[in-house]
Every structure is written in structure tokens, then in C-alpha cells.
PDB file of N, CA, C and O in Angstrom, chain B, residues numbered from 101:
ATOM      1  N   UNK B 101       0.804  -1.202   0.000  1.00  0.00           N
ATOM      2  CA  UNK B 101       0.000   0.000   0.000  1.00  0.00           C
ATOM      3  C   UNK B 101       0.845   1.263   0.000  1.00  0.00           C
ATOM      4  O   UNK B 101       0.560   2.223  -0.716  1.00  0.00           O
ATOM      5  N   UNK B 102       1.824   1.244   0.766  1.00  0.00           N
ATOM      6  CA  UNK B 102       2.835   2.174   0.672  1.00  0.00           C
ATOM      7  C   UNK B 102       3.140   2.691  -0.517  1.00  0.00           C
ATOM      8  O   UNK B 102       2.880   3.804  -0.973  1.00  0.00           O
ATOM      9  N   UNK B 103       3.693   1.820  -0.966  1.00  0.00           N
ATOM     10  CA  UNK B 103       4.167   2.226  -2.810  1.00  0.00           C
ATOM     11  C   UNK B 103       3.014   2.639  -3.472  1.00  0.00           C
ATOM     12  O   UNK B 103       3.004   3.790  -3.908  1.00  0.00           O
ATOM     13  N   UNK B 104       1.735   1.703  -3.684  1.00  0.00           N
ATOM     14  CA  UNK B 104       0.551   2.476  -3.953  1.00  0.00           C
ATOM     15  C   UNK B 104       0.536   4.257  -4.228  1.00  0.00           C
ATOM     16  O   UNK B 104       0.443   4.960  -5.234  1.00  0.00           O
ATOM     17  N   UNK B 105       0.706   4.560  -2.523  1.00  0.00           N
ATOM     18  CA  UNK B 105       0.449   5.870  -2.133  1.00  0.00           C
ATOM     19  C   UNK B 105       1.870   6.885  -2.885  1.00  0.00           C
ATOM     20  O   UNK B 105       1.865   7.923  -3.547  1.00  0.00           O
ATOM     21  N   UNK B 106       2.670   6.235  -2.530  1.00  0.00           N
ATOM     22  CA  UNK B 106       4.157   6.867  -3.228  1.00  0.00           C
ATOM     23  C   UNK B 106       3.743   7.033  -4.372  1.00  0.00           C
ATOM     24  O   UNK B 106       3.329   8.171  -4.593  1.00  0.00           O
ATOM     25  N   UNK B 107       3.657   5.727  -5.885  1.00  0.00           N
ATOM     26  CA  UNK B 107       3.779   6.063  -7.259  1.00  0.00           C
ATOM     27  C   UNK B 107       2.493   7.123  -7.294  1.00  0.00           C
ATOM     28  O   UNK B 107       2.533   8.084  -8.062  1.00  0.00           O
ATOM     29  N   UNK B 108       1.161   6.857  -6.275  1.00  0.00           N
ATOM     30  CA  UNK B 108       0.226   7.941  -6.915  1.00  0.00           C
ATOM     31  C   UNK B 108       0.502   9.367  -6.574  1.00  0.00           C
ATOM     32  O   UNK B 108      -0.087  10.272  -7.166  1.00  0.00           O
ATOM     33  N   UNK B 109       1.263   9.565  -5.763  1.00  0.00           N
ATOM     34  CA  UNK B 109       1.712  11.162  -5.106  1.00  0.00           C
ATOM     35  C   UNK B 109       2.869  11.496  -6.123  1.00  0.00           C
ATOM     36  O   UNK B 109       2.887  12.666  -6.506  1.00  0.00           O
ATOM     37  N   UNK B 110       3.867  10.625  -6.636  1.00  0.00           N
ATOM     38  CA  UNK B 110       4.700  11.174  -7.910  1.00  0.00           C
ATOM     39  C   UNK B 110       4.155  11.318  -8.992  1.00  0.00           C
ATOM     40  O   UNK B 110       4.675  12.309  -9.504  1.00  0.00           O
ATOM     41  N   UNK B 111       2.993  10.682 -10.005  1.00  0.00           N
ATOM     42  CA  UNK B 111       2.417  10.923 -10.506  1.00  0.00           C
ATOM     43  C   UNK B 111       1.121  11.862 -10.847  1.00  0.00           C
ATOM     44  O   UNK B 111       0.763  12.220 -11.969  1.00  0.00           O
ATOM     45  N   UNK B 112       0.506  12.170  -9.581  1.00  0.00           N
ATOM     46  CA  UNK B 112      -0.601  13.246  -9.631  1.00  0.00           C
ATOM     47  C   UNK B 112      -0.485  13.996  -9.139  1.00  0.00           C
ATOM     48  O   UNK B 112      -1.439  14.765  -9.253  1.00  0.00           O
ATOM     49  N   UNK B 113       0.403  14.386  -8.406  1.00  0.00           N
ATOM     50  CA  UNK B 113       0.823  15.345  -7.475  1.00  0.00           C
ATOM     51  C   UNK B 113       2.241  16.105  -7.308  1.00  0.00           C
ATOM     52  O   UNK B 113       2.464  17.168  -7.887  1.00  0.00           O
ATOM     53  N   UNK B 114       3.141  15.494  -6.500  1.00  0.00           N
ATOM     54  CA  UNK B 114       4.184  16.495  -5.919  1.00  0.00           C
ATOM     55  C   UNK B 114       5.379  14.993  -6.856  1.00  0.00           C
ATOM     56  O   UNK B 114       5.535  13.844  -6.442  1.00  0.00           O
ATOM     57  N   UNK B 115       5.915  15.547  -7.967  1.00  0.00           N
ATOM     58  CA  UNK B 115       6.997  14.925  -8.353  1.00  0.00           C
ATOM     59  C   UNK B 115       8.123  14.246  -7.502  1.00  0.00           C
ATOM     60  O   UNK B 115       8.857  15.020  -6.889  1.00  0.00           O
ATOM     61  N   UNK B 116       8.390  12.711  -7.366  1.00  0.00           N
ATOM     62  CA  UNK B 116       9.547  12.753  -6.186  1.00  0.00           C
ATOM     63  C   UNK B 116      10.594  12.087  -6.713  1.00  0.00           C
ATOM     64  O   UNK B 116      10.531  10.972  -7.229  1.00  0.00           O
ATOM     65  N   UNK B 117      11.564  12.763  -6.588  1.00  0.00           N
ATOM     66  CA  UNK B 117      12.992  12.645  -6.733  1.00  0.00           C
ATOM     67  C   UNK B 117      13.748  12.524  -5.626  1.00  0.00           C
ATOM     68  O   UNK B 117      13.910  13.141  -4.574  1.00  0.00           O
ATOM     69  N   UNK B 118      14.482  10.832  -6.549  1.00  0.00           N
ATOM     70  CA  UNK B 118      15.539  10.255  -5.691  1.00  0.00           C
ATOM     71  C   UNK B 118      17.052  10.301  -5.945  1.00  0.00           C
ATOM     72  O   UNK B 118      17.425  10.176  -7.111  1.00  0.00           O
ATOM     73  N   UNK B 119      18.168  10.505  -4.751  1.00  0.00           N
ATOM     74  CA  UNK B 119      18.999  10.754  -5.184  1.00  0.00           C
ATOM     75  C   UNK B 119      19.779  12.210  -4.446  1.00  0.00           C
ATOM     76  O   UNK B 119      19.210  13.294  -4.579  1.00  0.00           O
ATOM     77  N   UNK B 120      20.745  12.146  -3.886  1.00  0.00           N
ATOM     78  CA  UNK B 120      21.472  12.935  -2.855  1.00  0.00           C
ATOM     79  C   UNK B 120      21.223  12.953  -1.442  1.00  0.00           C
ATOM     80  O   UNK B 120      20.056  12.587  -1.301  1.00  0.00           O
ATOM     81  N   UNK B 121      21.632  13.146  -0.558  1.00  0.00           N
ATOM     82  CA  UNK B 121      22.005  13.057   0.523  1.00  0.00           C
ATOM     83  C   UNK B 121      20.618  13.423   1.906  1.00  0.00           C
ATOM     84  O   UNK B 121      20.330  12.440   2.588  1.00  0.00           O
ATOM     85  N   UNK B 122      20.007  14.499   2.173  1.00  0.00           N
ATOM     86  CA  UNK B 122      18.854  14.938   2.243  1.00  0.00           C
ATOM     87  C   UNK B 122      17.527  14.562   1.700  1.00  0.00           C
ATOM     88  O   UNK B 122      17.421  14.394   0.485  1.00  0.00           O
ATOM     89  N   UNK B 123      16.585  14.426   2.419  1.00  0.00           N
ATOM     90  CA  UNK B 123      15.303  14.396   2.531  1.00  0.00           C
ATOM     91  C   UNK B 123      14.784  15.662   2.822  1.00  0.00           C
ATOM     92  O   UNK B 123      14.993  16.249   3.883  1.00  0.00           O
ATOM     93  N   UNK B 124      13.815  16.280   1.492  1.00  0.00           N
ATOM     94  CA  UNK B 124      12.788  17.492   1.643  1.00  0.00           C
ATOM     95  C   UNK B 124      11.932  17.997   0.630  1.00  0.00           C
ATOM     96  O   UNK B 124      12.121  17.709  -0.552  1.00  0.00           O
ATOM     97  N   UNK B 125      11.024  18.713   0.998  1.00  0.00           N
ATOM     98  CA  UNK B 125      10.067  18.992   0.141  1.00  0.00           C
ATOM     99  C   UNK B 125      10.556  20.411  -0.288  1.00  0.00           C
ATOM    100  O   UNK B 125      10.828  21.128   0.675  1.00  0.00           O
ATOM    101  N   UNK B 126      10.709  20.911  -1.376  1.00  0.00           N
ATOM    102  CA  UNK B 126      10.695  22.296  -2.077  1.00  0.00           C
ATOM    103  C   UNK B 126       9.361  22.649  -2.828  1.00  0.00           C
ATOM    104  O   UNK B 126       8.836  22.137  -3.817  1.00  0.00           O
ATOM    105  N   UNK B 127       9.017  23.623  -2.082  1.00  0.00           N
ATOM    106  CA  UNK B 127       7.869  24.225  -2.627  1.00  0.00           C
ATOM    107  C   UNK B 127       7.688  24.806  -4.248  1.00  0.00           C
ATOM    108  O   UNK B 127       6.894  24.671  -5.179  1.00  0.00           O
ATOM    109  N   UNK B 128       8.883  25.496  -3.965  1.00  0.00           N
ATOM    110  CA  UNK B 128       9.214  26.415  -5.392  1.00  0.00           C
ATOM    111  C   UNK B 128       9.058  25.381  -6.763  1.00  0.00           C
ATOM    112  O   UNK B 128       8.550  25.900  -7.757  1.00  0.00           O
ATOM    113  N   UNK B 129       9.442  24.058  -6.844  1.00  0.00           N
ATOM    114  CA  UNK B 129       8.845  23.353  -7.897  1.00  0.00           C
ATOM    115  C   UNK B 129       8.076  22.329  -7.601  1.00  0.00           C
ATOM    116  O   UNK B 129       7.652  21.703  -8.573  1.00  0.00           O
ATOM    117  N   UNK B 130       7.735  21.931  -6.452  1.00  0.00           N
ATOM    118  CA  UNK B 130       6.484  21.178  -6.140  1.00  0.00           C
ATOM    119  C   UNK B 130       6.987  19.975  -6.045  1.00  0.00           C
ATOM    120  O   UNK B 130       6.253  19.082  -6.468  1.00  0.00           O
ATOM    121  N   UNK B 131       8.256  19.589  -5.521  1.00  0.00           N
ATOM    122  CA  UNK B 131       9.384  18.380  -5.530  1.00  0.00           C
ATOM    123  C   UNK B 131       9.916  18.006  -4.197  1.00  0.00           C
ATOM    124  O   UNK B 131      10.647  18.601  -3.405  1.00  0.00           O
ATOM    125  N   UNK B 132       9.115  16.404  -4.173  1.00  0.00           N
ATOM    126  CA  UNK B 132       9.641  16.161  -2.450  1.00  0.00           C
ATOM    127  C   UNK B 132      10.996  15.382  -2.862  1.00  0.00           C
ATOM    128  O   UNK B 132      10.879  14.552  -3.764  1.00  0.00           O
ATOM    129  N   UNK B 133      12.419  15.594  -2.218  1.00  0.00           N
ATOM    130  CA  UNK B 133      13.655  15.140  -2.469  1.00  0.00           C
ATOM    131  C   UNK B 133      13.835  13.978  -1.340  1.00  0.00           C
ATOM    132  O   UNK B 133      13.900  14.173  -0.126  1.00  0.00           O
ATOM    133  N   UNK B 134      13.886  12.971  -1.884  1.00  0.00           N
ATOM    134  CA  UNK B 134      14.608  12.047  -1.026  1.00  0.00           C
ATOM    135  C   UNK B 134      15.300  11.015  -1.393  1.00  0.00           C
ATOM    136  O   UNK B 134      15.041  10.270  -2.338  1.00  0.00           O
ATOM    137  N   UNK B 135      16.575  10.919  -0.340  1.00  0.00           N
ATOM    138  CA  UNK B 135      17.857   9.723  -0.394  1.00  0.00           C
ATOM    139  C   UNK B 135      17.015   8.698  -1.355  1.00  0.00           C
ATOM    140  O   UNK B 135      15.798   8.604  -1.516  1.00  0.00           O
ATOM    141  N   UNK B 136      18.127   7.944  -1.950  1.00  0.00           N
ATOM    142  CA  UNK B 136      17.950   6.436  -2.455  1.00  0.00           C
ATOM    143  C   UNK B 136      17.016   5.618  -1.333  1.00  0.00           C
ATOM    144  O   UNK B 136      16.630   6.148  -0.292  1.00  0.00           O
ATOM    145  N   UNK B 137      16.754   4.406  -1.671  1.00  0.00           N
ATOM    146  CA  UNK B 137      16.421   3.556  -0.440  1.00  0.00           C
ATOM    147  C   UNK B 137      17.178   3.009  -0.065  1.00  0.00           C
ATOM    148  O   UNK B 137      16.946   2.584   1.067  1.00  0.00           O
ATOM    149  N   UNK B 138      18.315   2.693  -0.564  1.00  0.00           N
ATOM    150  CA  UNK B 138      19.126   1.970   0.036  1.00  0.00           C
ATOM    151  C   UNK B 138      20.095   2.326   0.809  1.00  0.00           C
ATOM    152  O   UNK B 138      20.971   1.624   1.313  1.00  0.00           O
ATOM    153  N   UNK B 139      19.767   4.346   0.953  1.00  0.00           N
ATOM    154  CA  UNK B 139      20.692   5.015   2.164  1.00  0.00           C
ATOM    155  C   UNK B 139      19.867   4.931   3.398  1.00  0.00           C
ATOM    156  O   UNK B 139      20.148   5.626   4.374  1.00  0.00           O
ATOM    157  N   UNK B 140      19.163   4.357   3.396  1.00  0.00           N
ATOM    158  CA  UNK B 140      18.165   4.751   4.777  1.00  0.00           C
ATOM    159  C   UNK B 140      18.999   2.843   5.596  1.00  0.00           C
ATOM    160  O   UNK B 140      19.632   1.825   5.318  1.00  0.00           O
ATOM    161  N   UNK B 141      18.475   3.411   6.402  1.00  0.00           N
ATOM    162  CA  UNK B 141      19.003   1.855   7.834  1.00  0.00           C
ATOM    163  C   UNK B 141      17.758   1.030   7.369  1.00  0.00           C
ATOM    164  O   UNK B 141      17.975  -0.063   6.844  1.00  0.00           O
ATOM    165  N   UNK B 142      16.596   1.424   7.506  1.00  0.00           N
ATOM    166  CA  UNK B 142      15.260   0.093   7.214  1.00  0.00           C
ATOM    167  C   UNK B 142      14.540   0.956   6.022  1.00  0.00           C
ATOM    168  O   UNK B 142      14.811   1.963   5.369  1.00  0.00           O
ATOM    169  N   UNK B 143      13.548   0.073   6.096  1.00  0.00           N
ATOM    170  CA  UNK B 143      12.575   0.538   5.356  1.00  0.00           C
ATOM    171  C   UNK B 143      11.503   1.298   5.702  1.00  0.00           C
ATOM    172  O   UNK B 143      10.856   2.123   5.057  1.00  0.00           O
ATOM    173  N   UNK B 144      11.352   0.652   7.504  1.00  0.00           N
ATOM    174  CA  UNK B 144      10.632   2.034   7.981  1.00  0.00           C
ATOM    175  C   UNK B 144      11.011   3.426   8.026  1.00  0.00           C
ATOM    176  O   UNK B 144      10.252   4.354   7.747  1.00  0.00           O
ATOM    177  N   UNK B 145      12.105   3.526   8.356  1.00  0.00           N
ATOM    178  CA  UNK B 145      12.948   4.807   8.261  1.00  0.00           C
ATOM    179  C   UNK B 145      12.487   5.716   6.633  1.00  0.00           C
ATOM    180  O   UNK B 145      11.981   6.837   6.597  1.00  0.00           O
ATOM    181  N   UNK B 146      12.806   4.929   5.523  1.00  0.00           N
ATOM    182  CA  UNK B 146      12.412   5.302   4.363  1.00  0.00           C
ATOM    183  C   UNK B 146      10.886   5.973   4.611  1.00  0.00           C
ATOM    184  O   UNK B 146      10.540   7.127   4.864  1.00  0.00           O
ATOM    185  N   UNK B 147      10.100   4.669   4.414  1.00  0.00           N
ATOM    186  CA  UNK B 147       8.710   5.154   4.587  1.00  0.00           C
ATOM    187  C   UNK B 147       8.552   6.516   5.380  1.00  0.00           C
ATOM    188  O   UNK B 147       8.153   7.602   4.960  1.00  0.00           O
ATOM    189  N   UNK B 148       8.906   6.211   6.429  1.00  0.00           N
ATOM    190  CA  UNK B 148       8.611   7.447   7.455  1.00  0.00           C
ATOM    191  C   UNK B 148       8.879   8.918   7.030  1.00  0.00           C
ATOM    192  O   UNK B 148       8.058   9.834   7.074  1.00  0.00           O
ATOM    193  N   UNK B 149      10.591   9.012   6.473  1.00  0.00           N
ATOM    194  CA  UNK B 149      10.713   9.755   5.620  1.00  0.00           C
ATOM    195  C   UNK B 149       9.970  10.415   4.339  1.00  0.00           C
ATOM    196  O   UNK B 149       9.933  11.573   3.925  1.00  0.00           O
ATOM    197  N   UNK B 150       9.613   9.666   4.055  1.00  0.00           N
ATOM    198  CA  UNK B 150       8.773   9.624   2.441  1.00  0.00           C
ATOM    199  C   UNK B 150       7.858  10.473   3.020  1.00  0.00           C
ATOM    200  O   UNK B 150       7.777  11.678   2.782  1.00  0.00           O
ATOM    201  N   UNK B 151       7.035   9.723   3.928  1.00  0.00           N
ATOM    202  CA  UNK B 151       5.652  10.638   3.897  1.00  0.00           C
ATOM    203  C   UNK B 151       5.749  11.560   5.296  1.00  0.00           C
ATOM    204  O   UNK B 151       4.956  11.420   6.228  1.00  0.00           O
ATOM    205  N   UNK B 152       6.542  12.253   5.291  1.00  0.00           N
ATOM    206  CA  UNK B 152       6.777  13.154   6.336  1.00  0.00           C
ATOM    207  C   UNK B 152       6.990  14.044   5.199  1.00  0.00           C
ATOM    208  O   UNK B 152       6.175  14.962   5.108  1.00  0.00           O
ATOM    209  N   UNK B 153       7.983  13.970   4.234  1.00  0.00           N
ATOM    210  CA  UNK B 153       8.032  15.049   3.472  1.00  0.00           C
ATOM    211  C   UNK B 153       6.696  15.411   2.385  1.00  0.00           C
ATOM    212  O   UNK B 153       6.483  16.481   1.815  1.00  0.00           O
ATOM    213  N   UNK B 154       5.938  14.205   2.322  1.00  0.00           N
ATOM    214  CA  UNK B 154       4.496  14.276   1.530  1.00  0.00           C
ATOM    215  C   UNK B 154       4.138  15.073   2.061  1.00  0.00           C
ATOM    216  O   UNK B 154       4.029  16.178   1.530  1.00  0.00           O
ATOM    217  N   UNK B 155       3.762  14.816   3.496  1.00  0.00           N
ATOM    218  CA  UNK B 155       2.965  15.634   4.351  1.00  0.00           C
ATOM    219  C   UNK B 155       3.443  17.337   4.174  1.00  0.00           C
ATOM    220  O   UNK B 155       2.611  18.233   4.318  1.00  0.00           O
ATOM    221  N   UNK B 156       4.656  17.569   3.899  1.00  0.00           N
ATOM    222  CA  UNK B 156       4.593  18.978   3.784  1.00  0.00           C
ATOM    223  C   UNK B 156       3.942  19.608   2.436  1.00  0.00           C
ATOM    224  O   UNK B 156       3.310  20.638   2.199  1.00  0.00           O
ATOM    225  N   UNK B 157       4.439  18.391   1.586  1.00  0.00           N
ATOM    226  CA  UNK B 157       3.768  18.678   0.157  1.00  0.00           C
ATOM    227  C   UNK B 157       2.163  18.937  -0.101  1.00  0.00           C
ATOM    228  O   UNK B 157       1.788  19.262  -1.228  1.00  0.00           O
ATOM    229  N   UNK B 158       1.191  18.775   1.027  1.00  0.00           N
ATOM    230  CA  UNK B 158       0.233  19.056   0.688  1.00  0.00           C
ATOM    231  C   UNK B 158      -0.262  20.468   1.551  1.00  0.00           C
ATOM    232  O   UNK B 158      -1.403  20.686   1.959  1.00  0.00           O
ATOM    233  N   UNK B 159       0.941  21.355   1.702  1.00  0.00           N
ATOM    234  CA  UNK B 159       0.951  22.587   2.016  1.00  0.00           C
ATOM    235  C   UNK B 159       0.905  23.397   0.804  1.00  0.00           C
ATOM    236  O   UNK B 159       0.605  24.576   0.990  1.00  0.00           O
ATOM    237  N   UNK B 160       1.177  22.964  -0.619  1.00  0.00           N
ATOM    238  CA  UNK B 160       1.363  23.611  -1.459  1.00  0.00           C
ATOM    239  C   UNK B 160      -0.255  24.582  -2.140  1.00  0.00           C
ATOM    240  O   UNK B 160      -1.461  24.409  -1.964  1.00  0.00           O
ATOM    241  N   UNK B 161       0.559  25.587  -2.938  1.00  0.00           N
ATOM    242  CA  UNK B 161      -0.729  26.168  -3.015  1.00  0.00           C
ATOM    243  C   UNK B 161      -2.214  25.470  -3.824  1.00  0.00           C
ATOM    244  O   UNK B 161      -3.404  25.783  -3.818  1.00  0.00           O
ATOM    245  N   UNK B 162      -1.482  24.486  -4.422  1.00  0.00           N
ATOM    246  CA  UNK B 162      -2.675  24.039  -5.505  1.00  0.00           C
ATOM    247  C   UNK B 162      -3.291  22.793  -4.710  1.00  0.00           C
ATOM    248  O   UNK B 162      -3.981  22.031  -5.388  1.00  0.00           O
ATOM    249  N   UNK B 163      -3.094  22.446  -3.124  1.00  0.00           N
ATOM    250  CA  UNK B 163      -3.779  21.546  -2.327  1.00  0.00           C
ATOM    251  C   UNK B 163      -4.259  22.076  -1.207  1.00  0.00           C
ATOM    252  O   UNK B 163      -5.444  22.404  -1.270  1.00  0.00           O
ATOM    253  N   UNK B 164      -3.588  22.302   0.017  1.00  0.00           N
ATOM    254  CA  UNK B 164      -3.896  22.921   1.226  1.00  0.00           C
ATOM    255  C   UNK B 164      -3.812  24.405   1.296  1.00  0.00           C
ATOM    256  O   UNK B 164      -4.554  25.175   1.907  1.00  0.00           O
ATOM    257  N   UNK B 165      -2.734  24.675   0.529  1.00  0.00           N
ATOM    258  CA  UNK B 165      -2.547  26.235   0.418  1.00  0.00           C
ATOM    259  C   UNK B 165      -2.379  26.624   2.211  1.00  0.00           C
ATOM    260  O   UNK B 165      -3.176  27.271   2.891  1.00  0.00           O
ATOM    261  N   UNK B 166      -0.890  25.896   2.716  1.00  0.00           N
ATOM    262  CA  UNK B 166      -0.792  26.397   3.844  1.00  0.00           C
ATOM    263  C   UNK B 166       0.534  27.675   3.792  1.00  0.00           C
ATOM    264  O   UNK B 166       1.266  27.757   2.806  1.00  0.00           O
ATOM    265  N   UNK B 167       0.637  28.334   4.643  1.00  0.00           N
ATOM    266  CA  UNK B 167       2.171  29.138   4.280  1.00  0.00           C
ATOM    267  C   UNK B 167       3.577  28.632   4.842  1.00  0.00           C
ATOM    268  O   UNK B 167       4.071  28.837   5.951  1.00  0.00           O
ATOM    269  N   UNK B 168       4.035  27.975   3.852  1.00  0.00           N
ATOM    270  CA  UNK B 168       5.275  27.464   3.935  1.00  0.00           C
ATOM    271  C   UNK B 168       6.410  28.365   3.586  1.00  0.00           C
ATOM    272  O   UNK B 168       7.335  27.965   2.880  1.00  0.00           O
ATOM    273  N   UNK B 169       6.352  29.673   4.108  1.00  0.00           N
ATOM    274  CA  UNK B 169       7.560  30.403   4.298  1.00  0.00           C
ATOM    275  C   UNK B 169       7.797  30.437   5.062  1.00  0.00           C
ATOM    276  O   UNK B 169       8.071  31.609   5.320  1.00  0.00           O
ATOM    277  N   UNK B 170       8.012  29.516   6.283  1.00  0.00           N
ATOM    278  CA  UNK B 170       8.924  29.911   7.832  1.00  0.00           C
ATOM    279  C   UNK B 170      10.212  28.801   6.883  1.00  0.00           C
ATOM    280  O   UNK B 170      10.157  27.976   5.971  1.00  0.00           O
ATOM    281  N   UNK B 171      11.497  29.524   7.936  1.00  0.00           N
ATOM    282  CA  UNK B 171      12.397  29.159   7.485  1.00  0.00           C
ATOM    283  C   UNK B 171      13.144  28.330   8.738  1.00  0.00           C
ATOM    284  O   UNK B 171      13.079  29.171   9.634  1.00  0.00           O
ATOM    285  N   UNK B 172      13.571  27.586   9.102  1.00  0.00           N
ATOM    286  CA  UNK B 172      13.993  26.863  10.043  1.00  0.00           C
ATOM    287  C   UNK B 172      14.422  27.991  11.167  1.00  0.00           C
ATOM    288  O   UNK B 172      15.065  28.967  10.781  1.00  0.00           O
ATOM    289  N   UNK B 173      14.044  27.849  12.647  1.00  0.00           N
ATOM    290  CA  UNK B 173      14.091  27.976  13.398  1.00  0.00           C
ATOM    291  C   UNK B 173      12.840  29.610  13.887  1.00  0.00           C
ATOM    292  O   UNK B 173      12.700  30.490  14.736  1.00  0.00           O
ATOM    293  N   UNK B 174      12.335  29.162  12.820  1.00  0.00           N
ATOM    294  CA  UNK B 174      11.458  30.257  12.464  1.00  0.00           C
ATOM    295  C   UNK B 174       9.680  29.935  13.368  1.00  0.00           C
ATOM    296  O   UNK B 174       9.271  28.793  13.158  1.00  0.00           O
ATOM    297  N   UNK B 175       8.652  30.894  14.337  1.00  0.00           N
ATOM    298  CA  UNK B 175       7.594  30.388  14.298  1.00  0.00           C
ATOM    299  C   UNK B 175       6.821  29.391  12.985  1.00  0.00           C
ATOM    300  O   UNK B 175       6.238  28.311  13.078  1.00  0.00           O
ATOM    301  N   UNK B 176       7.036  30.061  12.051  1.00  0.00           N
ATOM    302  CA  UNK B 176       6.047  29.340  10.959  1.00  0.00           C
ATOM    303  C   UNK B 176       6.686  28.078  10.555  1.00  0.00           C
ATOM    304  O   UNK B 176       6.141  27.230   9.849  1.00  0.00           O
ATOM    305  N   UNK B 177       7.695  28.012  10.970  1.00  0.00           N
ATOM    306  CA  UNK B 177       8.677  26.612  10.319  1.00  0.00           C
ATOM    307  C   UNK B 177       8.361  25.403  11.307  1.00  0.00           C
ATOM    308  O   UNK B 177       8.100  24.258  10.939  1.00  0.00           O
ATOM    309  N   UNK B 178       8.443  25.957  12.939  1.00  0.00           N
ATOM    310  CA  UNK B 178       7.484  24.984  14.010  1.00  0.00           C
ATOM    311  C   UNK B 178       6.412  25.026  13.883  1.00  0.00           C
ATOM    312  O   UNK B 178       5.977  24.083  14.544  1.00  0.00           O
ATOM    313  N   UNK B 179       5.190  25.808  13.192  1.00  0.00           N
ATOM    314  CA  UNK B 179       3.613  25.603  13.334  1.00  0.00           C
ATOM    315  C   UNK B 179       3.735  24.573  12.121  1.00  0.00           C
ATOM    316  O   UNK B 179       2.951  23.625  12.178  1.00  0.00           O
ATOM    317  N   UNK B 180       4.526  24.618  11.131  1.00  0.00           N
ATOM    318  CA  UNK B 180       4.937  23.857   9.781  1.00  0.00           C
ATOM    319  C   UNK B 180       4.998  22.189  10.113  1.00  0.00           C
ATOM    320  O   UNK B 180       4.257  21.302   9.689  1.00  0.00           O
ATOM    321  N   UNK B 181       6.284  22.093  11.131  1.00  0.00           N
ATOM    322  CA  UNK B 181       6.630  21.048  11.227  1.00  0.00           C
ATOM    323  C   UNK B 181       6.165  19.765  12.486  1.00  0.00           C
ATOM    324  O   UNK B 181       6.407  18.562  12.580  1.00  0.00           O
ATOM    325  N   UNK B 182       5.424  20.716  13.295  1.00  0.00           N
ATOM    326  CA  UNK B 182       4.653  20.206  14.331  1.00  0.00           C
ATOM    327  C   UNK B 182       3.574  19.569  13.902  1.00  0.00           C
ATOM    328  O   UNK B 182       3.074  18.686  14.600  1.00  0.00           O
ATOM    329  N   UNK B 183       3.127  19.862  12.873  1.00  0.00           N
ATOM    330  CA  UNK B 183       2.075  18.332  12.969  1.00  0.00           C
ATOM    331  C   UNK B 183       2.587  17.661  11.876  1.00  0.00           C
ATOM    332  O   UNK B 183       1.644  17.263  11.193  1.00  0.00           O
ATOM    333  N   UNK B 184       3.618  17.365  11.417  1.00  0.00           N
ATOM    334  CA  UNK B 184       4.054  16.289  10.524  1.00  0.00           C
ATOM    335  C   UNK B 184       5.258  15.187  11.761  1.00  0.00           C
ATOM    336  O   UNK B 184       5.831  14.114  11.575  1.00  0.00           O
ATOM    337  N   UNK B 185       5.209  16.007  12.809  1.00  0.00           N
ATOM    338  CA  UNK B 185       6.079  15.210  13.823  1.00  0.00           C
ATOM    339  C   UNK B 185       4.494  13.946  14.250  1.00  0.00           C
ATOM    340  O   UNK B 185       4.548  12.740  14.013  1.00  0.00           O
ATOM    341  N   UNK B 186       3.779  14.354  14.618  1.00  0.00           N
ATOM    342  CA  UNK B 186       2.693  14.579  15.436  1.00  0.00           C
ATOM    343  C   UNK B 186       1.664  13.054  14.574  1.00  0.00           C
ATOM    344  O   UNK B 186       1.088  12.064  15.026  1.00  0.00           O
ATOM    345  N   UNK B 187       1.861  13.544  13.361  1.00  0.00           N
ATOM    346  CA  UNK B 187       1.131  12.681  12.336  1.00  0.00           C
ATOM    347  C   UNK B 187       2.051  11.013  12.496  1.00  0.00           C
ATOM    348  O   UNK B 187       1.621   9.907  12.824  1.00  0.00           O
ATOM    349  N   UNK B 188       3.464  11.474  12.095  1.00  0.00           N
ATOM    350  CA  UNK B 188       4.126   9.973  11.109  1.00  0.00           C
ATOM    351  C   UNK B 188       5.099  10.398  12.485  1.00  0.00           C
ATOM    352  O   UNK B 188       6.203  10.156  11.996  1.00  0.00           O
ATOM    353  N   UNK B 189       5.325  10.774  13.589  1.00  0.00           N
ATOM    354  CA  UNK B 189       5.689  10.207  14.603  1.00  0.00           C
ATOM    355  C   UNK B 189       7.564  10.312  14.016  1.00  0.00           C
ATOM    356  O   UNK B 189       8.431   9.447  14.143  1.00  0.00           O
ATOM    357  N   UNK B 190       7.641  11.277  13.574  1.00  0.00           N
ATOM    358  CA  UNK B 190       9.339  11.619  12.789  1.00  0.00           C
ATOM    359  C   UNK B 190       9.961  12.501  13.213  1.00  0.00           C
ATOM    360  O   UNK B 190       9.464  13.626  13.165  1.00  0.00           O
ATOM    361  N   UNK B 191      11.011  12.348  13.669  1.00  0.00           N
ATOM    362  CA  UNK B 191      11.773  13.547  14.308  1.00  0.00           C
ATOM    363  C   UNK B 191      13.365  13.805  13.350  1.00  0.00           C
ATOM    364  O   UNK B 191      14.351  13.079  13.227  1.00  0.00           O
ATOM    365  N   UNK B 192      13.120  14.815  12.939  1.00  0.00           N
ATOM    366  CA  UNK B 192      14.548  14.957  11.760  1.00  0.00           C
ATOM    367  C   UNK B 192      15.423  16.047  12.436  1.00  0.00           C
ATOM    368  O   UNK B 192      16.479  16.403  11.913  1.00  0.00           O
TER     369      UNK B 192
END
């Protein structure tokens, strides 16, 4: 089901690209970035990853339309990232 949810979120939604070091969502082209799978320790780790950064992806304007300009260490970057901890239980 996982993958399910993955190929349909790269395909109808938020493009995801694999490949470099970091895990994240960029707003500016609508692209959640994450490691290979085979850099992660398990597969939960992956997963968890994956849809932690989904979860920001549906901040974008053409879904939730939330404001994803806080910038790390920023209020809006904790109102941002507090319920994607909260949801998939991920601490980065």
C-alpha cells in the first residue's frame, strides 16, 4: 500500500525525486527530495521519511494552500513542522 500511495503522489501530485544526501520537500517546484532507499538503515525509516516530506507537500498552493515560508528555526517553520512530527511520529 505504501508504494501504492508513493507512485500515486509522484504521478498526480508532488513529483519525487531520488537521489542525494537529504530528505525534503521544495515548494518552489512542487518536488519532495529524497535519499535512495538503500541510504536509509530500514525501510521504515524510508517510509517514514517519504511521507513526512508528503505531508509537507500538501501545504502547497494548488492543495492545502498552507504558508510554507517559515524558514527553520522560524515560528512558521514549528507551526509547519509540528504536525508532521505529530502525524508519522518523525523527528529529523
Amino acid at each position: 500500500r505504501a508504494e501504492a500511495i508513493l507512485s500515486y503522489w509522484d504521478q498526480n501530485e508532488s513529483k519525487i525525486v531520488y537521489g542525494g544526501s537529504q530528505a525534503y520537500y521544495r515548494e518552489s517546484n512542487d518536488e519532495v527530495h529524497l535519499p535512495e532507499r538503500a541510504d536509509f538503515k530500514s525501510m521504515q525509516e524510508f517510509y517514514s521519511t517519504a511521507f513526512h516530506e508528503i505531508g509537507h507537500s500538501t501545504g502547497h498552493e494548488s492543495r492545502l494552500n498552507r504558508d510554507l515560508s517559515g524558514r527553520f528555526g522560524s515560528e512558521n517553520y514549528a507551526m509547519e513542522e509540528l504536525p508532521q512530527l505529530c502525524r508519522f511520529g518523525r523527528f529529523h
